[in-house]
N, CA and C atoms as a LAMMPS dump frame, in Angstrom:
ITEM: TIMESTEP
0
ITEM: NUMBER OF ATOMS
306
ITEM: BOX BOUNDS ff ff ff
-5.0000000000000000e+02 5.0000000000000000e+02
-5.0000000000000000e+02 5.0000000000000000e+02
-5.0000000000000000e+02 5.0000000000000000e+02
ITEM: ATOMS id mol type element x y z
1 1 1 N -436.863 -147.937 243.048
2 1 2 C -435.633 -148.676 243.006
3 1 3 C -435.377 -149.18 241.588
4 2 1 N -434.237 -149.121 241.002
5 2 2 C -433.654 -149.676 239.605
6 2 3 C -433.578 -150.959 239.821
7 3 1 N -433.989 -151.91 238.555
8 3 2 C -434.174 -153.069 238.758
9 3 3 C -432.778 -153.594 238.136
10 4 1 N -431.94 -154.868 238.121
11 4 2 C -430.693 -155.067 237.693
12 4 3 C -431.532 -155.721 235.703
13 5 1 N -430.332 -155.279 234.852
14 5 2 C -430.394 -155.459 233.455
15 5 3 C -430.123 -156.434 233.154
16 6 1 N -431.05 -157.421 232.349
17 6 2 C -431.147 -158.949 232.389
18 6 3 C -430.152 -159.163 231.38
19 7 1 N -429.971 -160.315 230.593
20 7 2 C -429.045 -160.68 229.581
21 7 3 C -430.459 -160.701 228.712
22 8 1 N -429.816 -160.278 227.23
23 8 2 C -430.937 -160.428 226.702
24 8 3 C -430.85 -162.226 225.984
25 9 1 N -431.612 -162.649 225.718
26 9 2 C -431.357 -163.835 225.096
27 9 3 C -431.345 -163.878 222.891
28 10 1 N -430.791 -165.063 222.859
29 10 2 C -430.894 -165.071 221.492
30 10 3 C -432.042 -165.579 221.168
31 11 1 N -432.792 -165.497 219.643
32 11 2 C -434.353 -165.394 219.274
33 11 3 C -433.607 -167.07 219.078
34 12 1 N -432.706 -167.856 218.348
35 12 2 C -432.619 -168.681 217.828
36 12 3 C -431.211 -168.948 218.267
37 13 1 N -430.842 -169.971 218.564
38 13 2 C -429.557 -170.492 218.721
39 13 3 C -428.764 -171.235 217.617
40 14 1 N -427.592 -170.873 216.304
41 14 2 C -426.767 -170.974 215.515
42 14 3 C -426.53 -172.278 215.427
43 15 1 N -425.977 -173.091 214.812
44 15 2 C -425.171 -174.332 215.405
45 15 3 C -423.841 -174.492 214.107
46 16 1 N -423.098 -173.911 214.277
47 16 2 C -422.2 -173.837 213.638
48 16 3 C -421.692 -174.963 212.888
49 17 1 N -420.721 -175.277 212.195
50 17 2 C -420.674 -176.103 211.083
51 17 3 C -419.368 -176.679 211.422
52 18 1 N -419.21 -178.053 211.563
53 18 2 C -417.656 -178.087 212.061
54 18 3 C -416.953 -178.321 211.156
55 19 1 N -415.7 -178.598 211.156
56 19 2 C -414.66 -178.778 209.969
57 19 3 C -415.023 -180.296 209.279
58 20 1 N -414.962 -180.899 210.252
59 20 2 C -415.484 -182.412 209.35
60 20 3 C -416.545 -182.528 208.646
61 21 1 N -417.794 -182.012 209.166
62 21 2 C -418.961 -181.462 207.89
63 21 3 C -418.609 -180.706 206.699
64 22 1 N -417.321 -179.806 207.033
65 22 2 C -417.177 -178.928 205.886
66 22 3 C -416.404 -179.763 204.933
67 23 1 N -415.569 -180.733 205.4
68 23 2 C -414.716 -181.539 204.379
69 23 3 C -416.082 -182.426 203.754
70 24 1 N -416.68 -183.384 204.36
71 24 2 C -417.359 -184.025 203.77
72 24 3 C -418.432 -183.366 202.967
73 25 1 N -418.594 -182.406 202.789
74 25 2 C -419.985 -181.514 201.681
75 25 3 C -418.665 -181.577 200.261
76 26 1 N -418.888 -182.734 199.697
77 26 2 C -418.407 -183.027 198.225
78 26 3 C -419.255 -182.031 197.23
79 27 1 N -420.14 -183.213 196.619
80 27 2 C -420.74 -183.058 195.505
81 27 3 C -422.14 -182.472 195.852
82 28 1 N -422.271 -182.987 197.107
83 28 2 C -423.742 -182.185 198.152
84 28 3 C -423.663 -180.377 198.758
85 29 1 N -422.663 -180.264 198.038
86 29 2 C -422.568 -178.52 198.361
87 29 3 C -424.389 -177.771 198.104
88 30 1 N -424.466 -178.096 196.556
89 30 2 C -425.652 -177.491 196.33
90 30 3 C -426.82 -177.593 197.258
91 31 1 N -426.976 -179.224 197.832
92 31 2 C -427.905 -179.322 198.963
93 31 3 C -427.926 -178.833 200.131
94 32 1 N -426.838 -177.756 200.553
95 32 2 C -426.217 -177.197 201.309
96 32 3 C -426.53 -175.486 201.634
97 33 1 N -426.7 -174.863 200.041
98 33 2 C -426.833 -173.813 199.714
99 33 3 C -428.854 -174.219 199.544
100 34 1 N -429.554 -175.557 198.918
101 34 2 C -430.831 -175.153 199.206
102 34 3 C -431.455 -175.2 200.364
103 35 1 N -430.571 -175.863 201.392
104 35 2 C -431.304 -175.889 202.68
105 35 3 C -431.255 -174.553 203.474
106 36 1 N -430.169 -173.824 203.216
107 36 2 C -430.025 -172.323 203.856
108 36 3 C -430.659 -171.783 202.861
109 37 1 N -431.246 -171.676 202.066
110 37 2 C -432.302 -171.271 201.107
111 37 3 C -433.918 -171.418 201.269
112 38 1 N -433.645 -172.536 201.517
113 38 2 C -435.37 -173.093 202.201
114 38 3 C -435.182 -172.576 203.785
115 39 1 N -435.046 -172.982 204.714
116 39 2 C -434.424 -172.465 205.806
117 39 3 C -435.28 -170.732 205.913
118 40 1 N -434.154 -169.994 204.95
119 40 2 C -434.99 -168.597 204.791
120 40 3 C -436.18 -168.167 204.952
121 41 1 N -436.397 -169.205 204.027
122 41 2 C -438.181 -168.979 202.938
123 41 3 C -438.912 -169.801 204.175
124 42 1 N -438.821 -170.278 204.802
125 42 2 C -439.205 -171.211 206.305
126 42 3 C -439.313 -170.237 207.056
127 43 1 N -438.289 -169.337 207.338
128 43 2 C -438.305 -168.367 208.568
129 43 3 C -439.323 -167.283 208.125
130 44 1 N -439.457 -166.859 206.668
131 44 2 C -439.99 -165.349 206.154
132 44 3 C -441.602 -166.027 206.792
133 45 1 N -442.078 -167.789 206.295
134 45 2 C -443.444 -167.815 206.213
135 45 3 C -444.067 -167.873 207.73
136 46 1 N -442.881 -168.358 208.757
137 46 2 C -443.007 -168.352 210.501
138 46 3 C -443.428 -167.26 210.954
139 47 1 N -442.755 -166.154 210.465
140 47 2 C -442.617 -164.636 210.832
141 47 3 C -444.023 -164.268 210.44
142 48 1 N -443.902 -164.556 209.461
143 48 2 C -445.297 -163.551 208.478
144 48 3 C -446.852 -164.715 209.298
145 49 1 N -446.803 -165.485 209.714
146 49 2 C -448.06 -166.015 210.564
147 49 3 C -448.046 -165.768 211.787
148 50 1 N -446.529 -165.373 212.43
149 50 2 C -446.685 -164.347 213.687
150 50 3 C -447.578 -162.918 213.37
151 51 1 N -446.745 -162.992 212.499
152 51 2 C -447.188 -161.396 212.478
153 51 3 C -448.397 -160.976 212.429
154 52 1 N -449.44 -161.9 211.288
155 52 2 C -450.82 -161.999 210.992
156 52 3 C -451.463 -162.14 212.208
157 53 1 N -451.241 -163.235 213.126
158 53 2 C -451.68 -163.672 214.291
159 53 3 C -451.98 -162.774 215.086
160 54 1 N -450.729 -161.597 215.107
161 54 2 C -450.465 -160.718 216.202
162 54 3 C -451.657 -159.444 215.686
163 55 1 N -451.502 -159.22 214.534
164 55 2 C -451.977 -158.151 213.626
165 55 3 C -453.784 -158.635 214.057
166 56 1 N -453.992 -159.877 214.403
167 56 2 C -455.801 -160.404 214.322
168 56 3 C -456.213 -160.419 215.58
169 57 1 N -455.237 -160.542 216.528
170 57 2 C -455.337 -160.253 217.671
171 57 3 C -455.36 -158.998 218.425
172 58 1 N -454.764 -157.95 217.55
173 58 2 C -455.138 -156.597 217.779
174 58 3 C -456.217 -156.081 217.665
175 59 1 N -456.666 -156.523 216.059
176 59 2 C -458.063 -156.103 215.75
177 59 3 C -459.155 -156.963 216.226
178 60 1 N -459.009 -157.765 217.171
179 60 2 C -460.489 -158.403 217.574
180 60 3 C -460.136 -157.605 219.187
181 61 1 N -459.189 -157.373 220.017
182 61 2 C -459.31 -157.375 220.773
183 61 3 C -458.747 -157.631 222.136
184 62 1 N -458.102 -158.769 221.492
185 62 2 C -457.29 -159.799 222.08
186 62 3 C -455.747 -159.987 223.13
187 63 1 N -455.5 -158.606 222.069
188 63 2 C -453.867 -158.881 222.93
189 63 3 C -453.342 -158.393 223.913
190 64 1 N -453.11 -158.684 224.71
191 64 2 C -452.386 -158.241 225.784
192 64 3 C -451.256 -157.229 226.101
193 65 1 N -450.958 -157.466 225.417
194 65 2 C -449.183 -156.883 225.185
195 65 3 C -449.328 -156.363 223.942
196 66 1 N -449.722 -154.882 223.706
197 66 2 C -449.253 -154.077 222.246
198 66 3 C -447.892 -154.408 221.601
199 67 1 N -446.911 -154.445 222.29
200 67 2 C -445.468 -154.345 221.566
201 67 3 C -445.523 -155.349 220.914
202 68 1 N -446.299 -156.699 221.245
203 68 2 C -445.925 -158.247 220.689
204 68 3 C -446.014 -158.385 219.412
205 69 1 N -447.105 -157.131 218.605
206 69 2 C -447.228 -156.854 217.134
207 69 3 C -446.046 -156.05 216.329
208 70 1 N -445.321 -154.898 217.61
209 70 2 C -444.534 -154.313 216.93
210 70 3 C -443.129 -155.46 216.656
211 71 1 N -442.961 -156.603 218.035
212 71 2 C -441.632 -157.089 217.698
213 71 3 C -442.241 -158.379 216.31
214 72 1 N -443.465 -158.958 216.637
215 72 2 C -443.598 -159.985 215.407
216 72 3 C -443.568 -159.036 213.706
217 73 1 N -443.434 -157.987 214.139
218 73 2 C -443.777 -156.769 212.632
219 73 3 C -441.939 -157.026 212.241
220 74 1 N -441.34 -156.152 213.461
221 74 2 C -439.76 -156.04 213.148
222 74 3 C -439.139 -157.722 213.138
223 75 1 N -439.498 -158.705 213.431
224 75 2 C -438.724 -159.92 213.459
225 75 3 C -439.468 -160.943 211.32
226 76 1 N -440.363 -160.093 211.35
227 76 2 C -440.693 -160.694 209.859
228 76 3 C -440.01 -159.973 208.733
229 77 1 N -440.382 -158.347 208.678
230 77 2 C -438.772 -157.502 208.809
231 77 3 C -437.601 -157.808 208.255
232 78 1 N -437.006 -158.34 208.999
233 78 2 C -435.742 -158.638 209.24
234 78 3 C -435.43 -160.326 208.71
235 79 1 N -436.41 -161.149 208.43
236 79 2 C -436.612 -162.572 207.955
237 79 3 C -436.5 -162.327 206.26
238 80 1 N -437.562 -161.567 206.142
239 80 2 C -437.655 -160.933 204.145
240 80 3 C -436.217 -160.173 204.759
241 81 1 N -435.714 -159.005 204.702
242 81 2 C -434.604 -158.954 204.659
243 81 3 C -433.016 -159.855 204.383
244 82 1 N -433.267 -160.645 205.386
245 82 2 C -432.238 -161.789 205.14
246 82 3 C -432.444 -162.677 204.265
247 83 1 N -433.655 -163.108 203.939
248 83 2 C -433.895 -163.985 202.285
249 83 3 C -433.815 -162.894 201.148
250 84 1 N -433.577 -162.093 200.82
251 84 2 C -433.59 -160.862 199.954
252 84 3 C -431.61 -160.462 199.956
253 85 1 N -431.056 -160.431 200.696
254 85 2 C -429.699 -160.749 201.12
255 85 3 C -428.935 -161.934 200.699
256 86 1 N -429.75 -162.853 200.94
257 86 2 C -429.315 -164.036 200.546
258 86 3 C -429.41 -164.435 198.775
259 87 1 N -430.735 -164.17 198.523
260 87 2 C -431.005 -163.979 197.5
261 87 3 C -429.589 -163.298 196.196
262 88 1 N -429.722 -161.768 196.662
263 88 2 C -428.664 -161.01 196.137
264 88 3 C -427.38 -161.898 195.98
265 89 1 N -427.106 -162.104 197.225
266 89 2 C -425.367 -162.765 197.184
267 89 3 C -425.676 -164.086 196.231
268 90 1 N -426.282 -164.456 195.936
269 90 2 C -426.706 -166.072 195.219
270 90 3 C -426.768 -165.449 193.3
271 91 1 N -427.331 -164.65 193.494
272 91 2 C -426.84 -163.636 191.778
273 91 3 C -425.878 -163.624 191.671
274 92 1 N -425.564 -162.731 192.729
275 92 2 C -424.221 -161.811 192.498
276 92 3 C -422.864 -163.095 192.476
277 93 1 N -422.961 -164.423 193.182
278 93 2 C -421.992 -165.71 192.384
279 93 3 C -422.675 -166.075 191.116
280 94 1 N -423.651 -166.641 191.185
281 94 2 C -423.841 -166.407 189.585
282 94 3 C -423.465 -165.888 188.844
283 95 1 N -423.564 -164.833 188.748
284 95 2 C -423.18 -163.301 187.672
285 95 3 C -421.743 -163.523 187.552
286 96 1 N -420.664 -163.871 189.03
287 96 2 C -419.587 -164.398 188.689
288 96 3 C -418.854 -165.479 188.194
289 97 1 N -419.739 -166.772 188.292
290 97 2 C -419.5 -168.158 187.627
291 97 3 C -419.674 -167.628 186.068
292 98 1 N -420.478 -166.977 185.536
293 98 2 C -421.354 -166.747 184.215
294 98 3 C -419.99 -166.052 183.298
295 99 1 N -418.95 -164.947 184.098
296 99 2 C -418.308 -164.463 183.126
297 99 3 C -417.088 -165.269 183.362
298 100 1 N -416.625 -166.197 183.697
299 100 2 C -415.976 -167.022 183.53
300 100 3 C -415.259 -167.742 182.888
301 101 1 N -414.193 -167.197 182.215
302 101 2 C -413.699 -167.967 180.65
303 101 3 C -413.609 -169.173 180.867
304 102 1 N -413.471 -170.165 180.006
305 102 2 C -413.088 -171.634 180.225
306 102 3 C -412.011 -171.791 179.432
């Protein structure tokens, strides 16, 4: 018998930014851009101690579930990816503030 197809869930739930936060980020913009910066570099080092975890648990013995290494492999992945992304776009305004006549 076919079993019914679950919803998949989200790894992390968003919390979007409302308009009144967006008016009030004055002069605190920059603290804005390092917290989604740190944030990143937070998620790459979460990922990457899954991953190790998962990776030590293979080799002793331990794990239960093979795939749990392949998804902690693809979800660290995808963490360096998006800080590497982020990264780029953070040059690439730079590079545009920089030629900037005054």
């Amino acid at each position: 018998m076919i079993s019914a197809i679950e919803k998949l869930q989200p790894l992390k739930t968003a919390n979007p930014i409302s308009a009144d936060e967006i008016k009030n980020i004055d002069a605190g913009g920059e603290n804005l851009f390092a917290d989604i910066f740190r944030t990143a570099i937070d998620g790459v080092k979460e990922t990457d101690a899954e991953k190790t975890q998962a990776e030590y648990l293979l080799a002793t013995g331990q794990l239960d579930n093979p795939a749990a290494l392949t998804i902690a492999s693809t979800k660290y992945e995808m963490s360096v990816e998006l800080l590497v992304q982020i990264r780029n776009k953070a040059l690439d305004a730079y590079s545009e503030l920089t030629r900037i006549n005054l």
